[in-house]
LUMPA-682824 format. One record per residue (C-alpha): residue number from 1; x, y, z. Coordinates in Angstrom, 3 decimals. Layout:
REM residues N
node pos->NUM; X->X; Y->Y; Z->Z
...
REM end
This chain:
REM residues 383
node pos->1; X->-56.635; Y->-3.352; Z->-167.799
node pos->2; X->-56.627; Y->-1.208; Z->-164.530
node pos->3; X->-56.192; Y->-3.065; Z->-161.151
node pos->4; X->-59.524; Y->-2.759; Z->-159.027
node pos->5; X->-61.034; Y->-3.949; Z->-155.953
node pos->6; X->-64.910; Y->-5.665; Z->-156.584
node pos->7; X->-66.975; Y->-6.387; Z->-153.264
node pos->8; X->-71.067; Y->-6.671; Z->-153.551
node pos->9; X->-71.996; Y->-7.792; Z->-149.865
node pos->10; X->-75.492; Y->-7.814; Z->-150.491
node pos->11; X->-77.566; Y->-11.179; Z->-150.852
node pos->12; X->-79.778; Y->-11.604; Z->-153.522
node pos->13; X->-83.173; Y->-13.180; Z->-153.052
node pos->14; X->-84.320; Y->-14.707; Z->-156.730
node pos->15; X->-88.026; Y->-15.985; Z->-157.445
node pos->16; X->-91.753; Y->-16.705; Z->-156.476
node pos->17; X->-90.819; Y->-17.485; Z->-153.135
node pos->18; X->-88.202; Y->-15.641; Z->-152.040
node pos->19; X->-90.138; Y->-12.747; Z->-149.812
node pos->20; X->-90.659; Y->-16.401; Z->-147.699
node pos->21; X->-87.088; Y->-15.919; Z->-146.576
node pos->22; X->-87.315; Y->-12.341; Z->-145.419
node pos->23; X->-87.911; Y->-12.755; Z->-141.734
node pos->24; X->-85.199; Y->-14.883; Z->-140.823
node pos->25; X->-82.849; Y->-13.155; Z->-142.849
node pos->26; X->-83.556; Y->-9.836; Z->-140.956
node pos->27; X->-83.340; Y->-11.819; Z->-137.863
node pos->28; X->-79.910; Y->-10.789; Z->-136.116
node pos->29; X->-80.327; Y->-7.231; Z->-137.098
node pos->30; X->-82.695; Y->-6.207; Z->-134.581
node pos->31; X->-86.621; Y->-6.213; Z->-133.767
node pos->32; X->-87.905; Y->-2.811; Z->-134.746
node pos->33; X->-88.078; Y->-2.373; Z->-138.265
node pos->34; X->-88.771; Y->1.133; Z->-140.720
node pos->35; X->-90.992; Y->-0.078; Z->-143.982
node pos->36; X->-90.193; Y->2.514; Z->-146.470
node pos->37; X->-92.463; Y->2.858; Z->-149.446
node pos->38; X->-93.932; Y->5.181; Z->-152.199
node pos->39; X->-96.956; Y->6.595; Z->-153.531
node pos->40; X->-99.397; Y->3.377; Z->-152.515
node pos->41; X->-99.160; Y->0.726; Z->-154.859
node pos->42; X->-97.729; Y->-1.727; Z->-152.324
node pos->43; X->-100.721; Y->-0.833; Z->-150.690
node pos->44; X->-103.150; Y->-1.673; Z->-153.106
node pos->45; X->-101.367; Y->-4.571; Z->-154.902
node pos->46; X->-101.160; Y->-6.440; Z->-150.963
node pos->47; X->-97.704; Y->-6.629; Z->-150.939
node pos->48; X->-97.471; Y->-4.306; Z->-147.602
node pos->49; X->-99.972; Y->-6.403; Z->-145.961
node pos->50; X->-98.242; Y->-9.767; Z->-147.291
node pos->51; X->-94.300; Y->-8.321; Z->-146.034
node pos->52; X->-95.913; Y->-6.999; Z->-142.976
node pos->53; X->-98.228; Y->-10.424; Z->-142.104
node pos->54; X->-94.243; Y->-12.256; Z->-142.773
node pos->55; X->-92.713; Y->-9.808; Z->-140.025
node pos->56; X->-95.538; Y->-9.834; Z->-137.401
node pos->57; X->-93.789; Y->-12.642; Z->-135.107
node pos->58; X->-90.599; Y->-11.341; Z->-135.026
node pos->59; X->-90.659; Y->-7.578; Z->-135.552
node pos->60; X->-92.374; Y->-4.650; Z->-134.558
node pos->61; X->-93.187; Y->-2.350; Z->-137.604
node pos->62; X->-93.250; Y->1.390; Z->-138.679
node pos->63; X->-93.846; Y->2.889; Z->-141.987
node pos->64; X->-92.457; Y->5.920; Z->-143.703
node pos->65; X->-94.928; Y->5.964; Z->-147.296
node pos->66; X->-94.491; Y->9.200; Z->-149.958
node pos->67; X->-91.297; Y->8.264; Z->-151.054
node pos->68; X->-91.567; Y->10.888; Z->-154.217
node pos->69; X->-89.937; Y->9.774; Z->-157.442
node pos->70; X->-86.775; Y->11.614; Z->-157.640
node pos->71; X->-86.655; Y->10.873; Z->-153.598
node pos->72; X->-86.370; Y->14.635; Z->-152.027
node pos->73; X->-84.251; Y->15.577; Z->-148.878
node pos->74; X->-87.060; Y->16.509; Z->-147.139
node pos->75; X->-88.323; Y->12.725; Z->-147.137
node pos->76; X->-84.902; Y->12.043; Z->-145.987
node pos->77; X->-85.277; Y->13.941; Z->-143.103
node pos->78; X->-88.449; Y->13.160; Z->-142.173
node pos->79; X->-87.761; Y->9.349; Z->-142.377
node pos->80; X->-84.253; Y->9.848; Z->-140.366
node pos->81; X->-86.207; Y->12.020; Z->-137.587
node pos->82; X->-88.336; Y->8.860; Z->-137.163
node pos->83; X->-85.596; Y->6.248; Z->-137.094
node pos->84; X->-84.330; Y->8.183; Z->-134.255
node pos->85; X->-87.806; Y->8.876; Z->-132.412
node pos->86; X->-89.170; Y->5.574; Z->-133.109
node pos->87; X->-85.111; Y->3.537; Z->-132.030
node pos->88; X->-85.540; Y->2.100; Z->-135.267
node pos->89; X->-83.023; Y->-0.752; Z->-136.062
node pos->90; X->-83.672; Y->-1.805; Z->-139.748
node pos->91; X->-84.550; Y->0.220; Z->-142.743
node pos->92; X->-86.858; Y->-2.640; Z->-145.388
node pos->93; X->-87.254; Y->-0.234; Z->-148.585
node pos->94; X->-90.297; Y->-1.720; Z->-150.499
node pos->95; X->-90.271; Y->-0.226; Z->-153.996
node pos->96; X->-88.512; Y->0.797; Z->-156.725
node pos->97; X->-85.153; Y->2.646; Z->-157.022
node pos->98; X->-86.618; Y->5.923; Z->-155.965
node pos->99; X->-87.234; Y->3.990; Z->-152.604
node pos->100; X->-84.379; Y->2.305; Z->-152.151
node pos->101; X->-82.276; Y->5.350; Z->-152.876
node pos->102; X->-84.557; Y->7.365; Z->-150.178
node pos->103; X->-84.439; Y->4.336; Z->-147.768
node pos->104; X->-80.385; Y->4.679; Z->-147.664
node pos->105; X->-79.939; Y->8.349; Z->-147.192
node pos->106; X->-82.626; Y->7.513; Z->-144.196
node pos->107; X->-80.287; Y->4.848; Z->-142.810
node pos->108; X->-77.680; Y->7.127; Z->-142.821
node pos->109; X->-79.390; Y->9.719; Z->-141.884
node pos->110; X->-80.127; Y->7.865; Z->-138.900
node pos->111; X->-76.931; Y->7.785; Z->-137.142
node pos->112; X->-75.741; Y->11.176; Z->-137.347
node pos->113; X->-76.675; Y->14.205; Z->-135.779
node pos->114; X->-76.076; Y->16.303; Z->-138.706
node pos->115; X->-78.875; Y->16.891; Z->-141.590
node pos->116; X->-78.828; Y->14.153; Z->-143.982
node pos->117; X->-78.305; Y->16.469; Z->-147.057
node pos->118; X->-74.755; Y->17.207; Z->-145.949
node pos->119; X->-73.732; Y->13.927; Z->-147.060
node pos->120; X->-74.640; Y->14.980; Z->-150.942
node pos->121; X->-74.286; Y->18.983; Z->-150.959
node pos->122; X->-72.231; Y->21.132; Z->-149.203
node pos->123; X->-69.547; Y->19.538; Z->-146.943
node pos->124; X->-69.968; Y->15.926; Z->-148.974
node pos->125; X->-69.419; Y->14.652; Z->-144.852
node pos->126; X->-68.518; Y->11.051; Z->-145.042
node pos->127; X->-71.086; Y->7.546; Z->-145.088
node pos->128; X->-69.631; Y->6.332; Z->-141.952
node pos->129; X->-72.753; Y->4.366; Z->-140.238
node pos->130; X->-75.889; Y->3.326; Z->-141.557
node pos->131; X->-78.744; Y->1.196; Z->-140.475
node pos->132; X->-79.052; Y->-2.070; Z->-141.803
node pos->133; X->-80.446; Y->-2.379; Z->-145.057
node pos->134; X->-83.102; Y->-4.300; Z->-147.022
node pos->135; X->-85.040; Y->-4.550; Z->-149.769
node pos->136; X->-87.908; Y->-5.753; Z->-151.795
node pos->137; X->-87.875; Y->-4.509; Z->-155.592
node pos->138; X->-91.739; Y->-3.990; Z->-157.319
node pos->139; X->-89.277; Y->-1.956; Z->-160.796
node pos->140; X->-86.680; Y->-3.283; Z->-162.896
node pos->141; X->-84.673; Y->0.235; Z->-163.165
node pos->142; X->-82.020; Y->1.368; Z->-161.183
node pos->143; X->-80.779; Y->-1.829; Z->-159.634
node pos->144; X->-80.068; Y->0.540; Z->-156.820
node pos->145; X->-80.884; Y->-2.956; Z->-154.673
node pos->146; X->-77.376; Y->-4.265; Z->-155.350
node pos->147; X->-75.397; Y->-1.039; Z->-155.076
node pos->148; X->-73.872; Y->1.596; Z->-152.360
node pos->149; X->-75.446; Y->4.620; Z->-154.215
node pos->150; X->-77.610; Y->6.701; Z->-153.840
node pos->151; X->-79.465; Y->10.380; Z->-155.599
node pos->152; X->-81.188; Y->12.598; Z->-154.077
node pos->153; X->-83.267; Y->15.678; Z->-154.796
node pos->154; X->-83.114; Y->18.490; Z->-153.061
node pos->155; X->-85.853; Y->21.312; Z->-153.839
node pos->156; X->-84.308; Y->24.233; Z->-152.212
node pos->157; X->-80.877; Y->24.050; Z->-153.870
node pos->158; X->-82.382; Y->22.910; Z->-157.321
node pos->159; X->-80.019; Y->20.153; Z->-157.377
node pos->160; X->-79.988; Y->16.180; Z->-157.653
node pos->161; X->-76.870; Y->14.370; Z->-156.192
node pos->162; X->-75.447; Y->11.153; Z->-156.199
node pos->163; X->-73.562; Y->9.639; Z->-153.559
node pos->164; X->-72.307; Y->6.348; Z->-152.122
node pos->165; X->-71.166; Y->4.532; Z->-149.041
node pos->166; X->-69.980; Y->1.086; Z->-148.448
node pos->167; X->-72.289; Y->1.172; Z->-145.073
node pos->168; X->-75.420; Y->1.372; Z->-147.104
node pos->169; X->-74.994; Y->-1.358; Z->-149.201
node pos->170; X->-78.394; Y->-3.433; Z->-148.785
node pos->171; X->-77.805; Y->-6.160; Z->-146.122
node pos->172; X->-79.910; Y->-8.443; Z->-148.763
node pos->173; X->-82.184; Y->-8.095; Z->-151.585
node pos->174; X->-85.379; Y->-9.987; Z->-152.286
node pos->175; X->-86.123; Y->-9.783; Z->-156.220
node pos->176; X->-89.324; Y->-11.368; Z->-157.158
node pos->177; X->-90.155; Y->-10.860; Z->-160.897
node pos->178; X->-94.283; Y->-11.174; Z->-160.363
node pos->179; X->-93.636; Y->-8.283; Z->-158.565
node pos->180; X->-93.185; Y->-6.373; Z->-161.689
node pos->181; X->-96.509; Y->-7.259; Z->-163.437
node pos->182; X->-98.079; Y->-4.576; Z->-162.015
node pos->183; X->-96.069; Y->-2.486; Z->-163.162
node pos->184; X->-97.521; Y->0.659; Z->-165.422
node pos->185; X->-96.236; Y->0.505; Z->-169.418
node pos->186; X->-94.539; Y->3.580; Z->-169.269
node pos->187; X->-92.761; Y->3.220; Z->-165.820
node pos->188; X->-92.335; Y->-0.520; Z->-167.466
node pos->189; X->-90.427; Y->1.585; Z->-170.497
node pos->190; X->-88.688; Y->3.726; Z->-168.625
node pos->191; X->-86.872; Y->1.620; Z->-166.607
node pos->192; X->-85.582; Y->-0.387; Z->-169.405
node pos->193; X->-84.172; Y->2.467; Z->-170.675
node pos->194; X->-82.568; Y->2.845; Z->-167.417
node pos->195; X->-81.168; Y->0.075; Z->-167.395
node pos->196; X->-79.612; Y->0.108; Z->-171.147
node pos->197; X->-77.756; Y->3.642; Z->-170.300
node pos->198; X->-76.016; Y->2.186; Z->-166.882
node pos->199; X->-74.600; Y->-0.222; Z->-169.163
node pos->200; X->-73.963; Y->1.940; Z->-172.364
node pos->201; X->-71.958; Y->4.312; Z->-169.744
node pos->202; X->-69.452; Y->1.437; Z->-168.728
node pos->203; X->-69.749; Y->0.046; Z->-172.361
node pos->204; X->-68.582; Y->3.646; Z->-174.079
node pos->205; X->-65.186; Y->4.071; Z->-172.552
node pos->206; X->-61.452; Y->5.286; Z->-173.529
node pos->207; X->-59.269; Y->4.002; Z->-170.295
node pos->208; X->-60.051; Y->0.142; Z->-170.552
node pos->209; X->-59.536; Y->-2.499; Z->-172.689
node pos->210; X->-61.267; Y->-5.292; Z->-171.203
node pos->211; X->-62.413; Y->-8.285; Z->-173.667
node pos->212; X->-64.475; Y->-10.120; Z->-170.840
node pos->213; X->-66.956; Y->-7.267; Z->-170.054
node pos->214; X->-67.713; Y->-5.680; Z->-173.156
node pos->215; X->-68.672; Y->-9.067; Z->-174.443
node pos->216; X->-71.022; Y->-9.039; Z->-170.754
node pos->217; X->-72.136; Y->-5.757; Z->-171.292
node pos->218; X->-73.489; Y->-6.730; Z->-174.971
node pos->219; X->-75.230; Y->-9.825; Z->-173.799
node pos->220; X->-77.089; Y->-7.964; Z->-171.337
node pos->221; X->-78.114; Y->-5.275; Z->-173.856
node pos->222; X->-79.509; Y->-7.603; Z->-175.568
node pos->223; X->-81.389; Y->-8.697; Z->-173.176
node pos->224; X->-83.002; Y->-5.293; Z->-172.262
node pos->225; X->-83.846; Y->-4.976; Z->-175.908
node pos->226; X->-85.799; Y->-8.197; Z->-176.893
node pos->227; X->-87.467; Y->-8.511; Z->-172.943
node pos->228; X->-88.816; Y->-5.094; Z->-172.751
node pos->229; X->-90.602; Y->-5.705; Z->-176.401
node pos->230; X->-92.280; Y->-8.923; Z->-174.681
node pos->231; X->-93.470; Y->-7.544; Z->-171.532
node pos->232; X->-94.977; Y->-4.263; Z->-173.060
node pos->233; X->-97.395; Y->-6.852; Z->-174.681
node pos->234; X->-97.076; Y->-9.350; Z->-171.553
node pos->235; X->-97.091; Y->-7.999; Z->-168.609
node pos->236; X->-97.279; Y->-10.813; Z->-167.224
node pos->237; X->-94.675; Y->-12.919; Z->-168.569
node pos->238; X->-92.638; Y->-13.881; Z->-166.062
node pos->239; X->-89.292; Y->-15.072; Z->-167.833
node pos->240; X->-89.038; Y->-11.833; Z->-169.625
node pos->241; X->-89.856; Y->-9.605; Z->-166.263
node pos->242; X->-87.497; Y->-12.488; Z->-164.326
node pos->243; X->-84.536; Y->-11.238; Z->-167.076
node pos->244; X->-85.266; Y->-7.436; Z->-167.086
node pos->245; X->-85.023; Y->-7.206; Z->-162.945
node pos->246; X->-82.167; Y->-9.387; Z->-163.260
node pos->247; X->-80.445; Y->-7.183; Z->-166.022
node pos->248; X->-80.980; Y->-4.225; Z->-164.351
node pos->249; X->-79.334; Y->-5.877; Z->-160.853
node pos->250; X->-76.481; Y->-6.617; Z->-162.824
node pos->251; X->-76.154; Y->-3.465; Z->-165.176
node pos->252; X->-75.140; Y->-0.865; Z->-162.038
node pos->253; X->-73.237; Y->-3.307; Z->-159.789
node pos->254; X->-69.776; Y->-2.560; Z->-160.551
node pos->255; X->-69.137; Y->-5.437; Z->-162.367
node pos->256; X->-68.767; Y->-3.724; Z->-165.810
node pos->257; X->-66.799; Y->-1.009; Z->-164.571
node pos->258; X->-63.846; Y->-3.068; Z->-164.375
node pos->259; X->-61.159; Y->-0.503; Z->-163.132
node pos->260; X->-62.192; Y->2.164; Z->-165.197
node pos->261; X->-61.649; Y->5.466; Z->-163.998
node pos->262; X->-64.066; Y->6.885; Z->-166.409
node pos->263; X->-67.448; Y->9.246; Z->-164.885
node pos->264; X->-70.719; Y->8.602; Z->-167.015
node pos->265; X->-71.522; Y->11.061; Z->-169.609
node pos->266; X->-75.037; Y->11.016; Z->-169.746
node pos->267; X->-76.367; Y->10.653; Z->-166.404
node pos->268; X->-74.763; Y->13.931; Z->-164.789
node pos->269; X->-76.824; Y->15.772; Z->-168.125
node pos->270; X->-80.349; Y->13.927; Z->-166.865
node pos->271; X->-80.365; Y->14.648; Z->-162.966
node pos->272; X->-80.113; Y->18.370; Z->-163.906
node pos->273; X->-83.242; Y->18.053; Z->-166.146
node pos->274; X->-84.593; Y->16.143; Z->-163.046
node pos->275; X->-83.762; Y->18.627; Z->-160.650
node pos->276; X->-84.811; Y->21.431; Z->-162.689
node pos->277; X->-88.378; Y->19.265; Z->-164.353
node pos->278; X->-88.537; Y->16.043; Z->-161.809
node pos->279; X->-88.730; Y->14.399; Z->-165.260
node pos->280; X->-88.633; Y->10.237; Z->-164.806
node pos->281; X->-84.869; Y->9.626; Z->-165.097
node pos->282; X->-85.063; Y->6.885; Z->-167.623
node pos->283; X->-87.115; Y->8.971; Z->-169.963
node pos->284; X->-84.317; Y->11.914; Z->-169.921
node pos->285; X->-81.929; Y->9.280; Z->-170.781
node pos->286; X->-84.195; Y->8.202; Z->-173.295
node pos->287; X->-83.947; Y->11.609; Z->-175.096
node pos->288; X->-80.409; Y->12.217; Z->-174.460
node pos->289; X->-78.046; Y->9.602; Z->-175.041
node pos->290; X->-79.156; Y->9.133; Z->-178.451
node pos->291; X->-77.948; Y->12.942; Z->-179.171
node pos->292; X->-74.889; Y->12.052; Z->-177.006
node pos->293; X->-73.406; Y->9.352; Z->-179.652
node pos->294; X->-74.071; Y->11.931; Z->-182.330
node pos->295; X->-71.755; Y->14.609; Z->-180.906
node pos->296; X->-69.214; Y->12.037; Z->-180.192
node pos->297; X->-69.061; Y->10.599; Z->-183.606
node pos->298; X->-68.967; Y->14.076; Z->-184.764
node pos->299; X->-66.115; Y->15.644; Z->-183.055
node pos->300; X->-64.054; Y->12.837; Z->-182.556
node pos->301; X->-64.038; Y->10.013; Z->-185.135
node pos->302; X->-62.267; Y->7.492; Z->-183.361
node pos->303; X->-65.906; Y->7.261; Z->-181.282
node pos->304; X->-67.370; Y->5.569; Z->-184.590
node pos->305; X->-65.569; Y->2.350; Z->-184.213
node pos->306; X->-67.184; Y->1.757; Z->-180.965
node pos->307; X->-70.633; Y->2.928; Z->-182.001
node pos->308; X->-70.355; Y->-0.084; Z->-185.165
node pos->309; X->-69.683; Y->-2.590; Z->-182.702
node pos->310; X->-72.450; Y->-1.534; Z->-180.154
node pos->311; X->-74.817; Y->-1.320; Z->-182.927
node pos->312; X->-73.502; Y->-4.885; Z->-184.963
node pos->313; X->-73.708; Y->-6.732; Z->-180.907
node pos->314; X->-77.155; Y->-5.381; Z->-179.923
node pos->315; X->-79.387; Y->-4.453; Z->-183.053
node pos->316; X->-77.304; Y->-6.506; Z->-185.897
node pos->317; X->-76.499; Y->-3.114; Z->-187.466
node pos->318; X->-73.868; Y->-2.628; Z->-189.790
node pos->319; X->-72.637; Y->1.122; Z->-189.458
node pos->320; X->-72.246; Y->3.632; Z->-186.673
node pos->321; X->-75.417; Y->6.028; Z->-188.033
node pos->322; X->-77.414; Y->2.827; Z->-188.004
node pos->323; X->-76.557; Y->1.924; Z->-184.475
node pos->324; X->-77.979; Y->5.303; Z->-183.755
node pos->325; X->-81.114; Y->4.465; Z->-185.747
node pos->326; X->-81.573; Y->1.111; Z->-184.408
node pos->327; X->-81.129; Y->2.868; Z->-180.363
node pos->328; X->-83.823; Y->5.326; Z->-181.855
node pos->329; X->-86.158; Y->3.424; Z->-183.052
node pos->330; X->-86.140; Y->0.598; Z->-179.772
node pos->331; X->-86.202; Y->3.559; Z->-177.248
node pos->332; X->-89.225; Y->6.080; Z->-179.169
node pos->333; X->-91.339; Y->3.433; Z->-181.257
node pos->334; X->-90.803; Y->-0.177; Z->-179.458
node pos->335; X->-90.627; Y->1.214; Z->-175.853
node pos->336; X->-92.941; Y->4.494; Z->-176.854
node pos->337; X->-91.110; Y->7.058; Z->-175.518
node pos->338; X->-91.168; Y->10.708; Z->-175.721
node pos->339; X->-87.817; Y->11.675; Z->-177.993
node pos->340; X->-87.596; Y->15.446; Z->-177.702
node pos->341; X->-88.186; Y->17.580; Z->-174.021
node pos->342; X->-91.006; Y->19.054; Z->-176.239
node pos->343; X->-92.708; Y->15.974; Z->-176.415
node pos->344; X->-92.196; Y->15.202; Z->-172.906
node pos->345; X->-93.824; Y->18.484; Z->-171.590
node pos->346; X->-90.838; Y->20.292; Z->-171.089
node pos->347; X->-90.763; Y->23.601; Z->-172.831
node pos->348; X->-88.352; Y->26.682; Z->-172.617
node pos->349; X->-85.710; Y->25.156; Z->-171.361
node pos->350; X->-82.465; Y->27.226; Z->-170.905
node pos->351; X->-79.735; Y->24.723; Z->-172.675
node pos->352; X->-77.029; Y->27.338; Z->-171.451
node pos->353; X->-77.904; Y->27.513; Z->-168.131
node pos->354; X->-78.481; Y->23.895; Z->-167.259
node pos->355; X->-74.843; Y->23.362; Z->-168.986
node pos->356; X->-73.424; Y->25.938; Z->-166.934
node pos->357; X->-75.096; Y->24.290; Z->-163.479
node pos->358; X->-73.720; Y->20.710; Z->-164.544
node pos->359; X->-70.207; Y->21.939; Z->-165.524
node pos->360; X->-69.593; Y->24.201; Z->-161.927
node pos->361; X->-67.247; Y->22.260; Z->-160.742
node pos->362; X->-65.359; Y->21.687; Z->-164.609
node pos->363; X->-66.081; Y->19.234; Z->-166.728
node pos->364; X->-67.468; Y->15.798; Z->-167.775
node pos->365; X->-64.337; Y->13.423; Z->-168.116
node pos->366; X->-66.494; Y->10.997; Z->-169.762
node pos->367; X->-66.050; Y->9.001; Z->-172.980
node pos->368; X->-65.204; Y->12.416; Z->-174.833
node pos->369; X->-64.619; Y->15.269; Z->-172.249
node pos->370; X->-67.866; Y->17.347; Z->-172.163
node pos->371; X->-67.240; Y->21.017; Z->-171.569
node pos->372; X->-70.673; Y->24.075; Z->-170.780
node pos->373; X->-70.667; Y->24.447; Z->-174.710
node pos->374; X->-70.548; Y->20.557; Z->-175.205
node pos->375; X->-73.147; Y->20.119; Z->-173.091
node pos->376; X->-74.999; Y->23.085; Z->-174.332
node pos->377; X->-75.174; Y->21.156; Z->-177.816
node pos->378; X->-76.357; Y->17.810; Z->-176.761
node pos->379; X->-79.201; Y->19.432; Z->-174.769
node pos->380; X->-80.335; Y->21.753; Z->-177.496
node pos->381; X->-80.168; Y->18.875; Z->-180.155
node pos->382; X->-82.783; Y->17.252; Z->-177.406
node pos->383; X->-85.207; Y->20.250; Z->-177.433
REM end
């Protein structure tokens, strides 16, 4: 085991009647709030007009709406610009991770007189200040509510960044699961699939032997696996979409890192396809981690042992090649997905290229070390 430090500050909100609490628990952060949100569907669902009708007593309200998936910098700057114009004094992100991820590069973007971007390209200036921070999640995905990261998109540069700050860190959370009902089958999908690769990153690691956590990590596997088959064919059940938000809370957290000092393999491969396509993240994790185990088990054996043991934990699998088969079949025929770019929409794609862009500054020192001609491999194995 490594030694590590492990500090979530953010409140979580659980249940039918949480978004109850939200007034008085922004109360103490100031009276002129910034409602973040995305392409409408809070709109037409009621849930602005319900978050809005809690706040009228106590706040005075703006809204920033367009968050794009993939959240762009020039959202960012627009909703930073109007923190400042507006004296804004709380950012309430009401979506899904796309929105939350936007609403923190806005908080921080509000206290600086710098553009927001130079906090993820460029000079990589500091998190310093932020806004406070809150949220209502409508996607089990990301589980950006419950973490200090954040990626953003950035059109000009072609590039999608990640970066985090202990300042942005949502103040509290507010997690209600018939939030999710609404959500569409493949966004529903998606995100699952989200979820499973934040913990298969922590899961598939060299540096850390930790008993505890992968033992975790499994049981909340599982738990993507058999509650995503139940709400594709009930959206509204609400113990299955009350364990897939919850999952995916848990999944990015921190918690399953314990100490490592391992980077992820497979997301740094997907925000370059999302950059380059603005493909839906869990999709392009979808397609690529399954490729990922193969070249792992095929240039370095010792990966096979830990393959059998995902594979026996999560899908009762016996063998390595069956774990991959079992992944296969959950992520392209239970959840429906797309399992080749081709088949996704993406066509000549430039496997050389994109490997070259993700491996500029060296490369991936993740579960097996993933040089421009590794990468190169896995990405033309997804074609």
């Amino acid at each position: 085991m490594n030694d590590f430090v492990y500090h979530i500050p953010t409140k979580m909100y659980f249940g039918r009647d949480c978004l109850g609490k939200l007034s008085n628990e922004m109360k103490g952060s100031g009276s002129r709030v910034l409602i973040v949100y995305g392409g409408g569907s809070v709109r037409r669902t009621g849930l602005l007009d319900r978050i809005k009708d809690y706040l009228k007593d106590d706040f005075t309200v703006f809204e920033l709406a367009g968050i794009e998936p993939n959240p762009k910098i020039g959202s960012i700057r627009r909703g930073a610009d109007l923190c400042k114009a507006e004296n804004i004094d709380i950012v309430l992100a009401v979506g899904g991770g796309s929105v939350i991820d936007a609403s923190k590069a806005i908080a921080a973007g509000a206290c600086v007189d710098f553009d927001p971007w130079e906090f993820y390209g460029g000079p990589r200036r500091p998190i310093e200040k932020a806004l406070p921070l809150y949220t209502v999640v409508t996607m089990a995905s990301t589980g950006s509510e419950m973490t200090c990261g954040a990626v953003i998109s950035n059109d000009e540069t072609c590039e999608k960044l990640g970066r985090g700050g202990f300042p942005v860190f949502p103040r509290a959370s507010f997690l209600d699961p018939q939030l999710t009902f609404s959500v569409p089958r493949f966004q529903t999908a998606a995100g699952a699939a989200d979820i499973l690769s934040h913990v298969m990153e922590s899961y598939f690691k060299k540096d850390v032997d930790f008993f505890m956590l992968d033992r975790m990590m499994e049981a909340v596997m599982k738990t993507v696996v058999a509650n995503a088959k139940i709400v594709l064919e009930e959206p509204e059940n609400y113990e299955a979409r009350g364990n897939l938000m919850w999952a995916a809370s848990w999944a990015i957290n921190g918690l399953f890192g314990g100490g490592s000092r391992q980077v992820w393999s497979c997301h740094p491969i997907e925000h370059e396809l999302s950059a380059r396509y603005d493909m839906t993240h869990g999709l392009g994790l979808a397609i690529i981690t399954p490729r990922w185990m193969r070249y792992c088990m095929k240039t370095d054996p010792d990966t096979k042992q830990k393959f059998r043991e995902f594979g026996a934990a999560v899908f009762g699998t016996s063998d390595e090649d069956e774990a991959v088969a079992a992944l296969e079949k959950f992520l392209y025929e239970d959840l429906g997905l797309a399992s080749t770019l081709k088949d996704a929409g993406i066509e000549n794609t430039d496997a050389a290229d994109m490997a070259a862009s993700i491996c500029k500054k060296g490369k991936i020192n993740g579960y097996l070390p993933l040089d421009e001609k590794a990468v190169t491999e896995i990405l033309e194995a997804c074609v």
